[in-house]
C-alpha positions in Angstrom: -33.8 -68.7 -10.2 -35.7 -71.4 -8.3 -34.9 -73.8 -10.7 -31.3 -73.0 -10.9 -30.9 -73.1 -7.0 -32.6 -76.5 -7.1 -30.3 -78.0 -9.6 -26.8 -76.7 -8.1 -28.8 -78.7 -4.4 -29.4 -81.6 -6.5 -33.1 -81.2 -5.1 -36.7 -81.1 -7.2 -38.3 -77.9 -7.3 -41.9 -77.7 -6.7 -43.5 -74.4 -7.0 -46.4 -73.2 -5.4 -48.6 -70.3 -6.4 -50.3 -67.5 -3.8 -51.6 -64.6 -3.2 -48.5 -62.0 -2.1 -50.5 -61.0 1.2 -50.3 -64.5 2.5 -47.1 -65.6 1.0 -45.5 -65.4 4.1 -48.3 -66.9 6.5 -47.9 -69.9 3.8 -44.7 -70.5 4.1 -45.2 -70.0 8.1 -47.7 -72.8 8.1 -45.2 -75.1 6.0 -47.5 -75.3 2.9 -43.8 -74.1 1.0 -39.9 -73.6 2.4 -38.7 -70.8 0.7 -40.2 -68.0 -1.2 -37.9 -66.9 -4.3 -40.8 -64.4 -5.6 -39.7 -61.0 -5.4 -39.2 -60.3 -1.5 -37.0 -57.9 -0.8 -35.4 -57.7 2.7 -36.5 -54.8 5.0 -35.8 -54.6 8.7 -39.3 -55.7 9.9 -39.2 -58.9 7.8 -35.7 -60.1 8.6 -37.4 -60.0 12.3 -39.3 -63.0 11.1 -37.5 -64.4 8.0 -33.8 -65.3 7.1 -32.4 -63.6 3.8 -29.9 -64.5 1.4 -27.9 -61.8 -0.8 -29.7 -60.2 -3.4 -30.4 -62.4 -6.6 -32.1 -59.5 -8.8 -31.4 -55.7 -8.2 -34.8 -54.2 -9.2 -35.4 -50.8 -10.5 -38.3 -49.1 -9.4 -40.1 -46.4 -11.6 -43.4 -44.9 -11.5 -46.3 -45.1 -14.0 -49.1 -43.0 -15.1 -51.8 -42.7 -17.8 -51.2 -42.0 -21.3 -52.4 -38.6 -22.5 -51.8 -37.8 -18.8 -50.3 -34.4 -17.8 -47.5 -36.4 -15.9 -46.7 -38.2 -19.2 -43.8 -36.6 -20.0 -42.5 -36.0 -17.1 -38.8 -36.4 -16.2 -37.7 -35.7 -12.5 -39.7 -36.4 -9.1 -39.3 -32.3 -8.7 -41.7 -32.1 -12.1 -44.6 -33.5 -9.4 -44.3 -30.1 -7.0 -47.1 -28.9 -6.5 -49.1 -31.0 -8.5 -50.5 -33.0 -5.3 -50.8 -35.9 -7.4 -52.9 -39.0 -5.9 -50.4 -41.9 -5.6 -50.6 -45.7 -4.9 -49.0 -48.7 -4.7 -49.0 -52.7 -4.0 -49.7 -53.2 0.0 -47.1 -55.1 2.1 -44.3 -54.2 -0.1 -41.0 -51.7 0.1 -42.5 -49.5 -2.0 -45.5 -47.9 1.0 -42.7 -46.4 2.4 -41.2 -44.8 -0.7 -44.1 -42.5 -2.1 -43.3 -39.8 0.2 -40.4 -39.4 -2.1 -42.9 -37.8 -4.5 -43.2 -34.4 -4.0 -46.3 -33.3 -2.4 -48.4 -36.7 -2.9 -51.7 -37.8 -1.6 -51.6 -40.6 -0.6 -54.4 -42.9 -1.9 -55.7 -46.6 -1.2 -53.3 -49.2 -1.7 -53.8 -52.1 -3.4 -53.4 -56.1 -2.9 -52.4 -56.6 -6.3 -50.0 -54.7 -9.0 -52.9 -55.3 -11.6 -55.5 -53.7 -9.3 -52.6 -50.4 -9.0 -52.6 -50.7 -12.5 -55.9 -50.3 -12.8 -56.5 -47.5 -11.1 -53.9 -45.2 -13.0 -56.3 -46.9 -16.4 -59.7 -45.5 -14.4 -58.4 -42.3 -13.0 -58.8 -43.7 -9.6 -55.1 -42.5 -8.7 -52.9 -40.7 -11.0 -49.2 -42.7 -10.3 -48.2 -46.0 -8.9 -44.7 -46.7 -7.7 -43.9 -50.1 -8.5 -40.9 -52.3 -10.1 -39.9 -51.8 -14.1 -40.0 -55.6 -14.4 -43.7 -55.9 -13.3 -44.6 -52.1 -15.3 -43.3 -53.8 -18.2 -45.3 -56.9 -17.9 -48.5 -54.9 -17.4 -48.2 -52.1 -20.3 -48.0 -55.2 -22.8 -51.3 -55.8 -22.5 -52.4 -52.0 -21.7 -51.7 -49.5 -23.5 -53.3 -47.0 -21.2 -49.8 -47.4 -19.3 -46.6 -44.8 -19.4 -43.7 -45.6 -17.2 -41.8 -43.0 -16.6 -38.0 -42.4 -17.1 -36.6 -40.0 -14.3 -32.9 -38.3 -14.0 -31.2 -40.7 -11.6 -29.9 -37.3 -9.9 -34.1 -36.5 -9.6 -35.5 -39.5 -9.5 -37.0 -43.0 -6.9 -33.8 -43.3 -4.2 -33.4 -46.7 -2.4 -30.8 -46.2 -0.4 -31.2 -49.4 1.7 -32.1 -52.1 -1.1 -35.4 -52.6 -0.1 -36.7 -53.7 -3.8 -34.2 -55.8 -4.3 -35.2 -59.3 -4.5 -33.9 -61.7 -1.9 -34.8 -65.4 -1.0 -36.5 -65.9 1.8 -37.2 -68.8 4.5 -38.3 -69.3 7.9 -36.3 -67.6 10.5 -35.1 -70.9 12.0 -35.1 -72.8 9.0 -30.9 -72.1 8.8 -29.7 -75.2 6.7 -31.9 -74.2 4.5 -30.8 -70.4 3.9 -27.1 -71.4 4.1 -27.6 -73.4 1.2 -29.5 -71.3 -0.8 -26.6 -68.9 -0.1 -24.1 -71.4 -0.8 -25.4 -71.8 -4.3 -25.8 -68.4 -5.3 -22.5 -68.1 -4.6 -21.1 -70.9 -6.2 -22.9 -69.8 -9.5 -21.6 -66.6 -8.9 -25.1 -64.6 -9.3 -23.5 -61.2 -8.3 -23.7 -59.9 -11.5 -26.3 -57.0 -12.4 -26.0 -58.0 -16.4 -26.7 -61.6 -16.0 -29.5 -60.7 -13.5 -31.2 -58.5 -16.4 -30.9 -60.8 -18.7 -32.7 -63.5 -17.0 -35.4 -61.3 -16.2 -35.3 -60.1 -19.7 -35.9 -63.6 -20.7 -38.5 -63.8 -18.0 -40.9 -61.3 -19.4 -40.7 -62.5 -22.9 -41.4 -65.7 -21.6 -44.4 -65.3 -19.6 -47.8 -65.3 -20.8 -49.7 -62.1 -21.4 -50.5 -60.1 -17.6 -53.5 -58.7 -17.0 
């Protein structure tokens, strides 16, 4: 997506790599300009970021250990009364979505999606909430890993669109977010299939996630 913003600006991309819980402090400091890596607006950010439209509309599924009890489960009701320990990746949309499991404990959040991961693989929680994209990444290579499918009538709600992926820049920075709008628009990236697609392209492209 970064590279086909850059081309419809006629600019050269340069791509920086951080940690997620200073990717906004970095782009703060002017290390960066934009940040196109899965930030999804939310009313506290847009108090000290701009936002474009949604480029990716992400689904967000939970995952739990093979061989689990929770394997095959189906519906968020299936977790009644099971006061399952849940976690997920700090600083993100998602905190504020486990309560949607019934009757959760909520367990230590992680800095990382690998370190979530890991704790459903060492029994350290028994579900994480994050997005299919990066569940799908991770169970390639572990095979500990079951994401579950849930009824869309029983299953994660996001009523708001707080997983969807936006771009974000500097509050201030307003040429620069007008543009990036601009070009979305102009290559008409409203379109949930094409959106999959890429991202399907995405994961087969990557190299293997820990």
């Amino acid at each position: 997506m970064a590279k086909m913003i850059a081309d419809e600006l006629g600019w050269d991309l340069e791509i920086h790599k951080v940690e997620w819980d200073s990717i906004g402090l970095a782009m703060d400091s002017g290390q960066y300009d934009c940040i196109i890596a899965g930030m999804g607006w939310t009313e506290q950010r847009a108090q000290s970021y701009a936002f474009t439209s949604p480029y990716y509309y992400r689904d967000t599924v939970l995952t739990v250990k093979k061989g689990s009890e929770y394997e095959n489960y189906t519906k968020l009701s299936d977790f009644a009364g099971q006061n399952v320990k849940v976690t997920t990746q700090l600083g993100t949309a998602w905190v504020n979505m486990l309560d949607q499991i019934p009757d959760a404990q909520l367990d230590a959040n992680y800095a990382t999606t690998s370190e979530c991961f890991m704790a459903i693989s060492n029994g350290v929680a028994d579900v994480t909430m994050i997005d299919k994209p990066t569940t799908v990444s991770a169970m390639m290579t572990n095979d500990d890993l079951v994401m579950l499918e849930l009824d869309a009538e029983d299953g994660i709600q996001d009523p708001d669109g707080f997983a969807n992926v936006c771009i974000a820049t500097r509050k201030d920075d307003t040429e620069l977010i007008d543009k990036s709008q601009a070009a979305l628009d102009t290559i008409g990236w409203d379109d949930k299939e094409k959106m999959d697609e890429m991202m399907d392209e995405a994961i087969s492209a990557q190299t293997a996630a820990n």
